[in-house]
KOLPA-437630 format. One line per 4 residues: number of its first residue (from 1); their letters; for each residue x, y, z of C-alpha. Coordinates in steps of 0.02 Angstrom, whole numbers, plus 50000, padded with zeros to 5 digits. Layout:
// KOLPA-437630
NUM> a> X:Y:Z ~ ... .
// end
This chain:
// KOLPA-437630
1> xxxx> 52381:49017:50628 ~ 52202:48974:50594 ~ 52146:49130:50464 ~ 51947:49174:50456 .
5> xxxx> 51952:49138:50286 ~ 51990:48967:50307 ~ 51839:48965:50416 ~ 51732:49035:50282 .
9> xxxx> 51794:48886:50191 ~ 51744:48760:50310 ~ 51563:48841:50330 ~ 51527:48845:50145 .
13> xxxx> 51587:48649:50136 ~ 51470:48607:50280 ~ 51320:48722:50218 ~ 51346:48619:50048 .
17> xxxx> 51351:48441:50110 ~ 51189:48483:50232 ~ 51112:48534:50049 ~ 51160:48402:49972 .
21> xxxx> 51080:48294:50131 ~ 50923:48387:50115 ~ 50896:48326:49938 ~ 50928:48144:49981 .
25> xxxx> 50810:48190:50119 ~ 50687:48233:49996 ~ 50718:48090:49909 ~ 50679:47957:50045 .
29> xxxx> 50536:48048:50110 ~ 50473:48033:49923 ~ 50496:47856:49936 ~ 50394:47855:50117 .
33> xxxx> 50242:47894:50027 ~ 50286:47807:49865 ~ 50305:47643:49995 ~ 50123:47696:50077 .
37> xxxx> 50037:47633:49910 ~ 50139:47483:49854 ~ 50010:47344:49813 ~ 49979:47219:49935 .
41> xxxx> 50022:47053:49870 ~ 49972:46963:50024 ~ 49801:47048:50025 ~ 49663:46928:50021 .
45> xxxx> 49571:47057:49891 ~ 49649:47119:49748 ~ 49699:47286:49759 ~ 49681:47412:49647 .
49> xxxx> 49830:47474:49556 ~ 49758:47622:49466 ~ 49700:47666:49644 ~ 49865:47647:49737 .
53> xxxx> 49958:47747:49583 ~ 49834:47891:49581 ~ 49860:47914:49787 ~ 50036:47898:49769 .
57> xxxx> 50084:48030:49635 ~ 49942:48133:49726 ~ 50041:48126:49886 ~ 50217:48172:49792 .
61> xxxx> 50130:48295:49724 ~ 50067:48407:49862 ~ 50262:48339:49976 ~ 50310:48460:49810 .
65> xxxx> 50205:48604:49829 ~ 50234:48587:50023 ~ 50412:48592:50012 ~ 50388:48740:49871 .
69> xxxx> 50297:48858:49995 ~ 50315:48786:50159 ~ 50146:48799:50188 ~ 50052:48670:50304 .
73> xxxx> 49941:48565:50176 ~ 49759:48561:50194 ~ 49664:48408:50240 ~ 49602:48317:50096 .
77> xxxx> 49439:48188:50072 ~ 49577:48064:50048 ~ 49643:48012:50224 ~ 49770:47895:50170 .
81> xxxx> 49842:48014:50064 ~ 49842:48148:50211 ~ 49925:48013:50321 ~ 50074:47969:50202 .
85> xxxx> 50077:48158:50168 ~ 50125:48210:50349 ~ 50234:48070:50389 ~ 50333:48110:50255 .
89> xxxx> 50322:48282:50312 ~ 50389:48242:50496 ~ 50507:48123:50419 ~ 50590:48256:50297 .
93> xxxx> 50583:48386:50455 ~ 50663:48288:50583 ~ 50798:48190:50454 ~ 50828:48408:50408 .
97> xxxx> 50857:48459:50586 ~ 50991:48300:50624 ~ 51067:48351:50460 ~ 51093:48537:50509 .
101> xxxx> 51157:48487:50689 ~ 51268:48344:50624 ~ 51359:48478:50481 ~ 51379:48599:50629 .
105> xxxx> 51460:48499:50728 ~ 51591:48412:50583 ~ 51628:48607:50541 ~ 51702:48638:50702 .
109> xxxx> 51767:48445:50703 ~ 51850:48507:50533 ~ 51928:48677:50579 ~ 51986:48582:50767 .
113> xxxx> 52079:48440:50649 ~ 52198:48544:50596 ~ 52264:48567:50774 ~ 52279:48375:50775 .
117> xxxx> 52378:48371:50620 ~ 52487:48520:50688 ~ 52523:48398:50857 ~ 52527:48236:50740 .
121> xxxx> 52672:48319:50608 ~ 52794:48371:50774 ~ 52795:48212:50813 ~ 52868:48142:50670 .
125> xxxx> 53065:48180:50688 ~ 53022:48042:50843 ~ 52979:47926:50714 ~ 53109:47977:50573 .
129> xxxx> 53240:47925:50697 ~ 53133:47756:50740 ~ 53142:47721:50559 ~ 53328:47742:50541 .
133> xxxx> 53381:47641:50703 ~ 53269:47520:50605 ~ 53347:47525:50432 ~ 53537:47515:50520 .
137> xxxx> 53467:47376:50609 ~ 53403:47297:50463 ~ 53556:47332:50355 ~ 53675:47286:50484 .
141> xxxx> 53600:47100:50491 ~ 53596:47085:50327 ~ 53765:47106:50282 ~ 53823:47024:50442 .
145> xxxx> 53892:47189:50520 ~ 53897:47373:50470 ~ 53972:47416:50308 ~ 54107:47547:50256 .
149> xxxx> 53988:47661:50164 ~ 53851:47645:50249 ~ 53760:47813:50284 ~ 53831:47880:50443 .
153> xxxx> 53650:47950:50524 ~ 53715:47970:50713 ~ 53717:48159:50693 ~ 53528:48146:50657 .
157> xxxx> 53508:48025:50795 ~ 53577:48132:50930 ~ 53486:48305:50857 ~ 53470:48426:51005 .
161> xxxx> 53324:48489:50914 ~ 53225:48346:50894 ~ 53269:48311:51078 ~ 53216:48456:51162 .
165> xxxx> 53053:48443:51037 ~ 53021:48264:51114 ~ 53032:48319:51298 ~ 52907:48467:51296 .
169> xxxx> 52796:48409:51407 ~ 52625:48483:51332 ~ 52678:48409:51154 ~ 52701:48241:51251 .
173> xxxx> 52537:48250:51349 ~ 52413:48288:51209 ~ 52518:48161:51100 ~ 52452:48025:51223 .
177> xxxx> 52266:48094:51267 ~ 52228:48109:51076 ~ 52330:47959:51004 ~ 52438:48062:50896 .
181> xxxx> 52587:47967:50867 ~ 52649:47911:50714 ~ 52593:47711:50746 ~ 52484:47690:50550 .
185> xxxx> 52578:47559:50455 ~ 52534:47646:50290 ~ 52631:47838:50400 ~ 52785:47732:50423 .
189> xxxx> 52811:47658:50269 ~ 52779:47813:50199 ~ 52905:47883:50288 ~ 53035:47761:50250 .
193> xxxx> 52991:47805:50067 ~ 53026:47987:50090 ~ 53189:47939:50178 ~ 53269:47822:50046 .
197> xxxx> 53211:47906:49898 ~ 53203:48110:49947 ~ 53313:48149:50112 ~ 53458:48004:50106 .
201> xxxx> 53507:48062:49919 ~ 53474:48251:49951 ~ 53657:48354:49955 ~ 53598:48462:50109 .
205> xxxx> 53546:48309:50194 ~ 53700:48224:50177 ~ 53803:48387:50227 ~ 53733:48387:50367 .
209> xxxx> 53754:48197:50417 ~ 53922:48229:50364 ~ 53958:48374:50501 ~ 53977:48507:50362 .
213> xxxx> 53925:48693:50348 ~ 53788:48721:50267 ~ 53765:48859:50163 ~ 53608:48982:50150 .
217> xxxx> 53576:48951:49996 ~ 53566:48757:50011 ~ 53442:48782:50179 ~ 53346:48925:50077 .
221> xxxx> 53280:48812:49944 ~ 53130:48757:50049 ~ 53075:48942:50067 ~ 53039:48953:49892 .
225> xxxx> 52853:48937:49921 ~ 52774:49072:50046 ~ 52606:49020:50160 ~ 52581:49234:50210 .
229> xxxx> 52409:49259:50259 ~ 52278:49358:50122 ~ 52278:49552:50167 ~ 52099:49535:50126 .
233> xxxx> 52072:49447:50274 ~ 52091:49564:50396 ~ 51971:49538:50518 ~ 52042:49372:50560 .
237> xxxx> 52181:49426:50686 ~ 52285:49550:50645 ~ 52418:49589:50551 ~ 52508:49441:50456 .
241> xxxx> 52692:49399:50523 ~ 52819:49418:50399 ~ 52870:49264:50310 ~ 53026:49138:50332 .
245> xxxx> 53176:49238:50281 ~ 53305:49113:50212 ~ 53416:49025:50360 ~ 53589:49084:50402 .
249> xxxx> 53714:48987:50362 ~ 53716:48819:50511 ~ 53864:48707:50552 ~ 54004:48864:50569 .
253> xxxx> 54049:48959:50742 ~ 53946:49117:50772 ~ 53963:49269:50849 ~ 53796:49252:50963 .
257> xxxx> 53815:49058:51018 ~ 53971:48928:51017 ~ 53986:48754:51069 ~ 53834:48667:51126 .
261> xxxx> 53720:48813:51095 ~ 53786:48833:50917 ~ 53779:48645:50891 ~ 53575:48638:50944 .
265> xxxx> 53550:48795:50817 ~ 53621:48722:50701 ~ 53520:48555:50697 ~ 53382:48665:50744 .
269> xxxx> 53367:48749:50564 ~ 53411:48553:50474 ~ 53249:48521:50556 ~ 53144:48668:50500 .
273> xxxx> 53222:48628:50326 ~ 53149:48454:50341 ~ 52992:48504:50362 ~ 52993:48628:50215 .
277> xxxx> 53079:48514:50102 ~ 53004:48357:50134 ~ 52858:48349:50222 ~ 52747:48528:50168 .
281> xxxx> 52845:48488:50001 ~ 52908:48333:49934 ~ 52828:48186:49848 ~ 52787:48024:49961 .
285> xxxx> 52733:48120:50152 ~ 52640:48252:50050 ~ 52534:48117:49968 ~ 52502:48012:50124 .
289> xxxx> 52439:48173:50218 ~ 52326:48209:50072 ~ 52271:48015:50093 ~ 52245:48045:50274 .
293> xxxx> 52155:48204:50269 ~ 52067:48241:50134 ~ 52066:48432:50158 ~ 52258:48432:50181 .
297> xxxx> 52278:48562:50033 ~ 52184:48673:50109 ~ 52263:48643:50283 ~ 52425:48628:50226 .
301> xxxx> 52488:48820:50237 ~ 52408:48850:50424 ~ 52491:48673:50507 ~ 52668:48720:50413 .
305> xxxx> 52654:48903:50490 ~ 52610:48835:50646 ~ 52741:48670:50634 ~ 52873:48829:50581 .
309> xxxx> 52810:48966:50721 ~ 52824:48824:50836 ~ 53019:48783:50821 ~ 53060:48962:50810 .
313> xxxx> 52995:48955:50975 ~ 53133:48805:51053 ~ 53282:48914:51055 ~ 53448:48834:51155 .
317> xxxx> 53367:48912:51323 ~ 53176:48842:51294 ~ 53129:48711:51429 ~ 53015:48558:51432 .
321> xxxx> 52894:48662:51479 ~ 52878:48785:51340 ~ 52685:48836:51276 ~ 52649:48762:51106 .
325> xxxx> 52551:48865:50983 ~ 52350:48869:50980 ~ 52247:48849:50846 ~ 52210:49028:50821 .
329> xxxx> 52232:49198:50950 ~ 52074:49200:51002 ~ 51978:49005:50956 ~ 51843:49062:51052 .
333> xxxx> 51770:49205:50948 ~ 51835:49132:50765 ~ 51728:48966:50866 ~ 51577:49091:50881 .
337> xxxx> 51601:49162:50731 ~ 51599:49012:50617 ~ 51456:48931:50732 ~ 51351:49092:50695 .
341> xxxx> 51376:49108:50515 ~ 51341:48916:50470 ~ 51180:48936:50583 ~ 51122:49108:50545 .
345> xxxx> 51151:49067:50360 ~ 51055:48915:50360 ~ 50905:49023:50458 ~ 50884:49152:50323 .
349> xxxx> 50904:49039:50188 ~ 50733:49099:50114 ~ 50775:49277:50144 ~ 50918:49281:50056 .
353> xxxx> 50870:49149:49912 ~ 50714:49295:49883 ~ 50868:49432:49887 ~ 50979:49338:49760 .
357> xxxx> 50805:49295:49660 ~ 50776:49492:49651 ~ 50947:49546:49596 ~ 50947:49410:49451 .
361> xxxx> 50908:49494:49294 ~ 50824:49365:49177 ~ 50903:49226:49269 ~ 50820:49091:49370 .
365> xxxx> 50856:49080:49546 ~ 50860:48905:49535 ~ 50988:48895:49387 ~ 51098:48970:49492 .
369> xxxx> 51246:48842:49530 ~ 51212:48766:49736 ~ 51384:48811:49764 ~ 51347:49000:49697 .
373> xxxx> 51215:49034:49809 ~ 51294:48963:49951 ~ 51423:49069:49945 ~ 51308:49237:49907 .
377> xxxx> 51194:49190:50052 ~ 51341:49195:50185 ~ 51412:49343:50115 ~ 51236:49413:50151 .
381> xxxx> 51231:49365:50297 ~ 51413:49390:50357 ~ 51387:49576:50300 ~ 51214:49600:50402 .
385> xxxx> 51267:49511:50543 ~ 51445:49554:50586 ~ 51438:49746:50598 ~ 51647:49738:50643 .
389> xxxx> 51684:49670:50493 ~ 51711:49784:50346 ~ 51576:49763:50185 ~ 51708:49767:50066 .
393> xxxx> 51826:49630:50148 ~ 51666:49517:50149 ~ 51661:49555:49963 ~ 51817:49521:49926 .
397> xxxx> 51833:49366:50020 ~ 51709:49285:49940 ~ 51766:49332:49773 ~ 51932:49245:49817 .
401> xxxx> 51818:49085:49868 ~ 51720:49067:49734 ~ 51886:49085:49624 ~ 51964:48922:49739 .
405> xxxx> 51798:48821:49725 ~ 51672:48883:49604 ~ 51663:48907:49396 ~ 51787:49018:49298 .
409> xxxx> 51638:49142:49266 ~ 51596:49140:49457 ~ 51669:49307:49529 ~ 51603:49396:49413 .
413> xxxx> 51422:49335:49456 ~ 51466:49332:49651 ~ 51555:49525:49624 ~ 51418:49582:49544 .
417> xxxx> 51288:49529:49632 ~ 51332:49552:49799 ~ 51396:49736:49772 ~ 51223:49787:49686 .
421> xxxx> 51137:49713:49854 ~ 51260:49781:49962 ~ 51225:49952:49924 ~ 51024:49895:49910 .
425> xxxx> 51049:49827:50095 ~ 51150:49987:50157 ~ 51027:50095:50078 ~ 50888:50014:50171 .
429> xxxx> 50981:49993:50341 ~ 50995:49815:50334 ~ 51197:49837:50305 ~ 51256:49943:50491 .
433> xxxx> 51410:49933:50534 ~ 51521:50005:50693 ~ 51695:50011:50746 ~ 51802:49930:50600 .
437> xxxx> 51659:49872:50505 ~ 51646:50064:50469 ~ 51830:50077:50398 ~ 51786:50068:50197 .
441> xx> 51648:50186:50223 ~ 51724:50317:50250 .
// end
């Protein structure tokens, strides 16, 4: 499920595309005032170049020292300098504010995707089985009838499993109101790709097709690579669940099910292994997900524990009507949470940019990397604001980010300087924290 961490993530990629708006902003309102005192050549006198390039790098100037300080500019004995000045003012405020509104809203956009993809990705055994009746079809008209060795994939095509999937009712009714099917041209072909050249050749694959046991060890391949949630992280939600042990052996009686109940288990766990194996793994749906979405690295491990969580939850006795999993345990307050910190962060930007500029020894604030700060200034204001979450799992989070996105040298800088203002801000009362926010002080 959705981890708060992940949300960090999302916040520090919106709070970095709204800064990298705010210098095009800058930019254009630049070019406002640069536009204010291009020559008229339609003019029926002259005018006076020196003139018009004297007002205009006058009127760049003080944008400069008004962005610098933020201080309203005084009126000058130049009006038409005054004039370009504020409308490149208003300009640069109100281009600012759609900015911060629009990078709000594609956080939450971003972070509610990965539901989408979740809903998208269980619909795809649908269109596995559309693309074999399709390639039988194909191969049966080309060679004038079916041939001897042609791959026998009727054990696939009447999967239980994918059956029962394709009935629940929920899965079918957001499938429709979101248009989450598996219709792209570029999906399908993709997926005929990963059938000819990954699953139709793969031994456990073709076990299965061919009505054989298959062994643990064949199934447990997939689980090589573990998605467990960071231990760091635990505000998020709780306690992790343990990861996938490797599947039982499918295909041979057992004890606790026989006949039809032992038949759906067993195509049950094929399924989960094609997941695993070929789409969270794999070469050709891996890439097209990655084309799709271009955060699907970073999605990746929450929609294949949800995807997984989500057919552990369709045993034999599950009906159509079975609950699918949410995005997180509680969307609402991770919602709040991640609506808080990108606004709140974005609020005190000043007051923590003078924090980070007073804990730099001999540095520059402003040769600090963007990315850097960004991620200093929500820690500061993760740890002043949320007084339930502990000081050092803010810390440590952060370190971890700045290790996925930042320079080599950058958790050193981010350790360093957030634990000498942490204990500054704690000292002070700036840092109070209550109920498990409290549990590292102690």
């Amino acid at each position: 499920m959705l981890n708060r961490r992940l949300l960090r993530i999302k916040v520090m990629q919106s709070l970095y595309a709204y800064h990298q708006a705010v210098g095009a902003d800058f930019g254009l309102a630049q070019d406002r005032i640069a536009a204010a005192f291009e020559p008229d050549l339609n003019a029926e006198v002259a005018p006076d170049r020196r003139q018009l390039e004297g007002q205009r790098k006058l009127g760049e100037a003080r944008f400069r020292e008004w962005y610098r300080t933020n201080e309203a500019p005084e009126k000058s004995d130049d009006k038409a300098v005054d004039l370009a000045l504020n409308d490149a003012i208003r300009y640069f405020q109100d281009q600012v504010k759609k900015d911060g509104k629009f990078f709000g809203g594609q956080l939450l956009a971003g972070a509610e995707s990965i539901h989408d993809q979740y809903l998208h990705l269980l619909n795809l055994p649908a269109s596995l089985l559309q693309v074999l009746e399709e390639e039988n079809d194909r191969e049966a008209r080309r060679r004038l009838g079916p041939r001897d060795t042609a791959l026998d994939t009727s054990r696939l095509a009447g999967s239980a499993a994918i059956a029962k999937l394709m009935a629940n009712e929920q899965l079918q009714d957001l499938t429709i109101r979101r248009k989450l099917q598996w219709l792209g041209t570029e999906e399908l072909e993709a997926l005929r790709r990963a059938w000819r050249a990954e699953m139709s050749t793969h031994p456990t694959v073709l076990a299965y097709l061919k009505g054989q046991p298959l062994s643990a060890a064949g199934l447990a391949t997939a689980d090589a690579e573990t998605d467990a949630e960071s231990p760091a992280d635990a505000d998020a939600q709780g306690p992790g669940e343990a990861n996938d042990a490797p599947a039982p052996a499918i295909g041979a009686p057992s004890l606790a099910a026989s006949g039809e109940e032992a038949e759906y288990e067993a195509d049950l766990e094929f399924l989960r292994f094609l997941y695993k194996e070929f789409i969270f793994k794999g070469e050709e749906l891996p890439r097209q997900l990655e084309i799709d979405d271009l955060n699907w690295e970073e999605n990746r491990p929450i929609v294949r524990n949800l995807v997984l969580k989500t057919l552990k939850m369709l045993p034999y006795a599950a009906t159509d009507k079975q609950e699918l999993m949410n995005l997180s345990a509680n969307w609402t307050d991770d919602r709040e949470f991640a609506e808080t910190l990108f606004k709140q962060t974005l609020v005190d930007d000043a007051k923590f940019e003078g924090l980070i500029g007073g804990s730099v020894q001999n540095w520059d604030v402003d040769r600090v990397a963007l990315l850097d700060k960004i991620i200093l200034k929500m820690a500061l204001c993760e740890m002043q604001l949320f007084r339930g979450i502990p000081v050092k799992v803010t810390i440590n989070e952060y370190i971890e980010i700045s290790k996925l996105y930042s320079t080599p040298k950058s958790k050193q800088f981010v350790n360093g300087v957030l634990d000498k203002l942490a204990q500054d801000l704690a000292a002070s009362g700036d840092i109070r924290k209550s109920g498990r926010g409290l549990l590292d002080n102690q």
